[in-house]
Backbone as numpy.savetxt, mean C-alpha at the origin, in Angstrom:
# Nx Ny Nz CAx CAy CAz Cx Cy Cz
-3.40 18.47 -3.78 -2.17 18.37 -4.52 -1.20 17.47 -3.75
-0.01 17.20 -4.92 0.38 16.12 -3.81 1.71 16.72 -4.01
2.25 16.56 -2.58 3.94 17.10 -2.27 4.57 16.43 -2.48
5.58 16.48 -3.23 6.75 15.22 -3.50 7.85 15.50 -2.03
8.17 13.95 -1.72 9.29 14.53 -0.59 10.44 13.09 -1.13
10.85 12.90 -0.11 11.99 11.83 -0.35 11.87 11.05 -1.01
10.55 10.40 -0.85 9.90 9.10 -0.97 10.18 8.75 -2.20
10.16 10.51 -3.40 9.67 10.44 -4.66 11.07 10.30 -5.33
12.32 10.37 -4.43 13.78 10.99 -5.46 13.82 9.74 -6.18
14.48 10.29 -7.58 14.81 9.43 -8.33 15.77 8.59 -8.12
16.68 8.29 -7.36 18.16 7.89 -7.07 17.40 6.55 -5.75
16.71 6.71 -5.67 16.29 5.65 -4.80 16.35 4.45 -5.26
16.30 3.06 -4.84 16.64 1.49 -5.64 16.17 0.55 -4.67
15.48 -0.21 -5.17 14.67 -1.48 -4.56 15.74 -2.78 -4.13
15.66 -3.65 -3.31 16.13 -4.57 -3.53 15.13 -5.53 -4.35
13.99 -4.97 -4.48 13.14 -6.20 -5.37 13.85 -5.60 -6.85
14.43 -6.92 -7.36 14.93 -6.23 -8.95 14.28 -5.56 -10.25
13.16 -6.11 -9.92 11.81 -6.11 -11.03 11.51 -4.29 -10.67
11.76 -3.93 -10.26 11.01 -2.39 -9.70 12.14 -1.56 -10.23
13.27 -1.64 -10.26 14.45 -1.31 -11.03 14.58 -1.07 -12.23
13.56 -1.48 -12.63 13.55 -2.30 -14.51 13.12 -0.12 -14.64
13.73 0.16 -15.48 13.23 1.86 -15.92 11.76 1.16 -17.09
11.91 0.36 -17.82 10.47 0.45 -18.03 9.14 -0.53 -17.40
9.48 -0.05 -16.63 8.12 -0.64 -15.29 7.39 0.07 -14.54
6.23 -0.49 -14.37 5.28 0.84 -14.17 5.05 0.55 -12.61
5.60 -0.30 -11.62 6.13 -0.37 -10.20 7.21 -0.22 -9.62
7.99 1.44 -9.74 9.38 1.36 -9.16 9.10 1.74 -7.70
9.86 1.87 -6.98 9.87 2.22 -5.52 9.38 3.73 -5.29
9.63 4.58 -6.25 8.93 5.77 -6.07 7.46 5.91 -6.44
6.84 4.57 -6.77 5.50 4.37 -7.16 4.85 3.52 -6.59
4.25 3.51 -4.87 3.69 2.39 -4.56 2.43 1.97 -4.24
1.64 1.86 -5.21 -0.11 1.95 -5.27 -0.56 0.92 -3.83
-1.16 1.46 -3.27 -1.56 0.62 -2.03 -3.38 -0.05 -2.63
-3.06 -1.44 -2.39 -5.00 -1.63 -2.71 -5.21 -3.07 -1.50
-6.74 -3.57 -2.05 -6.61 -4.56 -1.87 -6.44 -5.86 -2.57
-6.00 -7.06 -2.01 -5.76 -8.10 -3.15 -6.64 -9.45 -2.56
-6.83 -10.49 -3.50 -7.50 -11.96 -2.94 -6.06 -12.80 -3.14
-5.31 -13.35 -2.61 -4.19 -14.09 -2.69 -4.56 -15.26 -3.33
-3.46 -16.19 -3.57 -3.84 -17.99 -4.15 -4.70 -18.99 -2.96
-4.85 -18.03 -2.05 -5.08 -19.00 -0.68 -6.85 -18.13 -0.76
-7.22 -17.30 -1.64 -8.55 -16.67 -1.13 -8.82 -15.17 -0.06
-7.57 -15.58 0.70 -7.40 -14.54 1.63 -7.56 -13.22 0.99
-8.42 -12.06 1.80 -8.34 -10.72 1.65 -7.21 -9.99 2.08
-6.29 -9.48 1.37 -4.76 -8.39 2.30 -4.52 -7.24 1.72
-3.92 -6.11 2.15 -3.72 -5.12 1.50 -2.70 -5.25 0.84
-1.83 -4.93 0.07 -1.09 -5.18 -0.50 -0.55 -3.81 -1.42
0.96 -3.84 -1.51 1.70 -2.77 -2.13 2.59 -3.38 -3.47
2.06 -2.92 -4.62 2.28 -3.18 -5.81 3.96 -2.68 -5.87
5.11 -3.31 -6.02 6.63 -3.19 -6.31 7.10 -4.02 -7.18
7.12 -3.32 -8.44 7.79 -4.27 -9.69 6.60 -5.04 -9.81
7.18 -6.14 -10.34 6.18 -7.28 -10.58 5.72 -8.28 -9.41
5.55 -7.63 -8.47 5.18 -8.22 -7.02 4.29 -7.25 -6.43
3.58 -7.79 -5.70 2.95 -7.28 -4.34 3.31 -7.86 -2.98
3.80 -6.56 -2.06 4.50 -6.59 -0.56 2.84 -6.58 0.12
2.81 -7.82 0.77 1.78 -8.03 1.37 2.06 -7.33 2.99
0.85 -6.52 3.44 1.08 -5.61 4.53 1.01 -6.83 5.93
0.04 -7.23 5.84 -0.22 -8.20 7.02 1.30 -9.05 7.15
2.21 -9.36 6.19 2.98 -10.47 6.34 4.41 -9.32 7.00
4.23 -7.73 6.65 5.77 -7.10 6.79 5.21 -6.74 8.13
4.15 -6.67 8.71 3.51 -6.44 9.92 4.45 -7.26 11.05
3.75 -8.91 10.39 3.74 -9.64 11.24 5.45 -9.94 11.58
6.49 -9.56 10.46 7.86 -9.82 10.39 8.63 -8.70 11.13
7.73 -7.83 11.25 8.47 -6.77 12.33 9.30 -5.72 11.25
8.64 -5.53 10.26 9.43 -4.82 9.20 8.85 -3.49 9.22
7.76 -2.80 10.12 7.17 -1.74 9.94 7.24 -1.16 11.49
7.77 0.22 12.03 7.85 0.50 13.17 6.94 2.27 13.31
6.45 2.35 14.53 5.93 3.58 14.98 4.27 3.22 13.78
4.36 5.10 13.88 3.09 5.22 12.64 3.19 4.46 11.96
4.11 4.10 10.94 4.02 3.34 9.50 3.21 1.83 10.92
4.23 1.40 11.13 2.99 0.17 11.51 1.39 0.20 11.81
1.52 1.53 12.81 0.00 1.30 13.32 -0.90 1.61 11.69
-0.44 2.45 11.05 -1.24 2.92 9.35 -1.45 1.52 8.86
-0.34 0.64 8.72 -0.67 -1.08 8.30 -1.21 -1.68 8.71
-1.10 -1.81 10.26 -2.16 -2.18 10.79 -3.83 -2.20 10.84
-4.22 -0.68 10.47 -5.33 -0.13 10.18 -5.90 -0.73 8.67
-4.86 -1.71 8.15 -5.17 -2.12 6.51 -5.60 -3.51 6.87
-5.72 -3.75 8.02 -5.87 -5.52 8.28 -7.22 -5.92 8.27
-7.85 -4.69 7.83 -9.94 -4.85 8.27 -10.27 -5.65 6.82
-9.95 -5.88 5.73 -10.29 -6.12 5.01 -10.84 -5.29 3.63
-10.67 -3.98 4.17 -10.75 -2.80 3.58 -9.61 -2.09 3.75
-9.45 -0.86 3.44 -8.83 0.07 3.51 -9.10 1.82 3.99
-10.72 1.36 4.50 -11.42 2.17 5.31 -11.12 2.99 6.10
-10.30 2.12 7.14 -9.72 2.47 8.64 -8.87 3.54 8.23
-7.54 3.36 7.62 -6.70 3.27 7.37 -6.70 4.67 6.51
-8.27 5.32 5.65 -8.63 6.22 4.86 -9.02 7.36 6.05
-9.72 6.81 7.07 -10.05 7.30 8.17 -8.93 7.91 8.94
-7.93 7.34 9.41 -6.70 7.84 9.92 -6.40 9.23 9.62
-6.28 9.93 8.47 -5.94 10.94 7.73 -4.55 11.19 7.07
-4.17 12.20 6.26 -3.07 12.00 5.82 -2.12 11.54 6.15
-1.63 12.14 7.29 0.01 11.85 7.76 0.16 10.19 8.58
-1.06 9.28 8.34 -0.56 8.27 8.48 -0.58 7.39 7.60
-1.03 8.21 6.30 -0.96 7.59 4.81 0.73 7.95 4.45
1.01 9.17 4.93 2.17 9.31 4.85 3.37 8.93 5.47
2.45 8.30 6.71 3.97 7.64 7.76 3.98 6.38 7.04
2.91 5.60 6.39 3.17 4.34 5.67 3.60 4.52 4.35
3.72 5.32 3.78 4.73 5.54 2.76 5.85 5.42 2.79
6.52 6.25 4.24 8.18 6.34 4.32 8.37 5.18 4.77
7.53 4.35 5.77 7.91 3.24 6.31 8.06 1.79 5.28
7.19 2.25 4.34 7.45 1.18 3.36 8.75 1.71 1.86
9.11 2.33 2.07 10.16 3.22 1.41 11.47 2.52 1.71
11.33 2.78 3.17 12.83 2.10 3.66 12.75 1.24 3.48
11.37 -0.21 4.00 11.57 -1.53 3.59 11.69 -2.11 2.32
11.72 -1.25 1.65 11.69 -1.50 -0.06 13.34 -1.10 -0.33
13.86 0.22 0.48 14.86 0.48 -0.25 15.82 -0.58 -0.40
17.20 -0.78 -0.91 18.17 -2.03 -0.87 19.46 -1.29 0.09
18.93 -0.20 0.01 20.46 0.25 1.40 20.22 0.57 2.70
19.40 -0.08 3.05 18.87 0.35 4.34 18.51 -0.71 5.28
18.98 -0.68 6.82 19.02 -2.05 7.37 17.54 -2.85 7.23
16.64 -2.19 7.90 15.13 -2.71 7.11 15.02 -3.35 6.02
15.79 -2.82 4.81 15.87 -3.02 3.63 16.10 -4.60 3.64
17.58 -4.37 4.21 18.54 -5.81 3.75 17.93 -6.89 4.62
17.05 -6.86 5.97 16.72 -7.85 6.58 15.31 -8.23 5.52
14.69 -7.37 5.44 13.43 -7.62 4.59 13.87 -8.77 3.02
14.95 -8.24 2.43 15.38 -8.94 1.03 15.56 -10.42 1.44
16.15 -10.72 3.10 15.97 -11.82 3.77 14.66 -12.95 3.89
13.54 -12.13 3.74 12.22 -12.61 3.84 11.40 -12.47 2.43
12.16 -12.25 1.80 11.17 -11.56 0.17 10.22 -12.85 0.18
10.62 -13.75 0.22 9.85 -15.21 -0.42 8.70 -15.36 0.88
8.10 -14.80 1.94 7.79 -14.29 2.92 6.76 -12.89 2.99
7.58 -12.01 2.24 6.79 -10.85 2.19 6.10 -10.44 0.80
6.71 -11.28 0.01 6.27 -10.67 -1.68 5.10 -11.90 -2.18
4.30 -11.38 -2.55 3.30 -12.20 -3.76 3.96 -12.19 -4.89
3.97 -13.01 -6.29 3.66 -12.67 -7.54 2.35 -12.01 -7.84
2.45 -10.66 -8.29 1.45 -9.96 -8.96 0.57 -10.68 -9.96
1.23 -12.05 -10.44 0.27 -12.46 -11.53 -0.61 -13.30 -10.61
-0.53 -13.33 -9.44 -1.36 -14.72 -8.56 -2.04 -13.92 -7.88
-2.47 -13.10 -8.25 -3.45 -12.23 -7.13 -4.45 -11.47 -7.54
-5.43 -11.22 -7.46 -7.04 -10.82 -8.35 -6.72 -9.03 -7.27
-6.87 -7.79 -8.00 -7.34 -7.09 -7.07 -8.41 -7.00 -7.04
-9.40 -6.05 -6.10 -10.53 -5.97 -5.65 -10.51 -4.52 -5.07
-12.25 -4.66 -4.56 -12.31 -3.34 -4.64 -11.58 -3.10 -2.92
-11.05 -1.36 -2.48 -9.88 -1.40 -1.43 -10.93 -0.55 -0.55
-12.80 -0.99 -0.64 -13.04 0.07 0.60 -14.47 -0.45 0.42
-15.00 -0.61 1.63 -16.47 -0.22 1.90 -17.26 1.01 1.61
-17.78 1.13 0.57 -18.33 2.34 0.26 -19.82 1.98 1.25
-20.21 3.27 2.06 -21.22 3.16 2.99 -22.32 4.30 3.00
-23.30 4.17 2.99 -24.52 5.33 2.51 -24.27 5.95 1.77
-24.44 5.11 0.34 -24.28 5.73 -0.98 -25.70 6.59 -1.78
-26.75 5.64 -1.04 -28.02 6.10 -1.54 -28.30 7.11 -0.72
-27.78 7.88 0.03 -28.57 9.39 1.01 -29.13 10.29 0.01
-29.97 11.00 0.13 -30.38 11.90 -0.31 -29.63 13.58 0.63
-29.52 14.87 -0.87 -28.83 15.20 -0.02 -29.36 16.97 -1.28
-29.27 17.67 -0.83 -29.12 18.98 -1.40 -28.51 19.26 -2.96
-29.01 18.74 -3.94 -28.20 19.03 -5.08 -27.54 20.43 -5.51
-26.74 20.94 -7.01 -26.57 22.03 -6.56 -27.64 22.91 -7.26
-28.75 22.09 -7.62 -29.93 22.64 -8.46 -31.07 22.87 -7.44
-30.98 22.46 -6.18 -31.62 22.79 -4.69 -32.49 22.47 -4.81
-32.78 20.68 -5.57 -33.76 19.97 -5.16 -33.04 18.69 -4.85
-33.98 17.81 -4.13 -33.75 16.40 -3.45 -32.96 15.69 -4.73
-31.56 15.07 -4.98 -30.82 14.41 -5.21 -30.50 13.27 -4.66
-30.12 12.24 -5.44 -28.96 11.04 -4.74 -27.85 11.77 -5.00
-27.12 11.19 -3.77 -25.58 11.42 -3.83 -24.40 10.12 -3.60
């Protein structure tokens, strides 16, 4: 189940304007993490806001992510999202709040980040997603619950 905490209040506001929009299905309390292929080919993780994607490698490299939330972004730089699945919750959750603040518009993070948007944001229409994980020993055989030899 999933706990709503700050991340989720409604009163929260982007400086990206597009995420603002009430009928948009990317506001700041909604930030689908995947992977994307950019205009350049490149593999990045990327966080869907409004009609953009906040590319992780680029808020990394700008110094926009500190403590956990960075090292969790960091862990998104494999080309997957593996690592990063591996970590376990609470550093899915430290990259939530950390990208919360850099999204919010009142917050110093915030306002230096709105500085770099053209820097940190993709257009969502220029970017193919893909799949966000190495799926690995898919073919094992394994105990069904009919207690004969299965794929799993």
């Amino acid at each position: 189940m999933i706990t709503l905490d700050e991340t989720h209040s409604a009163d929260l506001r982007s400086w990206v304007d597009s995420a603002n929009d009430p009928g948009g299905d990317f506001p700041i309390q909604n930030l689908p993490l995947g992977m994307v292929v950019d205009g350049d080919g490149r593999r990045r993780a990327g966080v869907a806001i409004g009609d953009r994607v906040l590319a992780l490698d680029s808020a990394v490299a700008h110094g926009m992510l500190a403590g956990e939330a960075r090292v969790a972004a960091e862990a998104c730089g494999g080309g997957t999202l593996n690592a990063l699945m591996a970590r376990g919750a609470g550093s899915r959750r430290a990259l939530r709040a950390g990208l919360v603040d850099l999204l919010r518009h009142d917050t110093d993070v915030g306002r230096r980040a709105k500085g770099l948007a053209g820097e940190l944001l993709l257009p969502a229409t220029e970017v193919e997603l893909t799949l966000p994980a190495e799926i690995g020993d898919y073919a094992r055989i394994s105990r069904g619950c009919f207690g004969r030899q299965s794929p799993v």
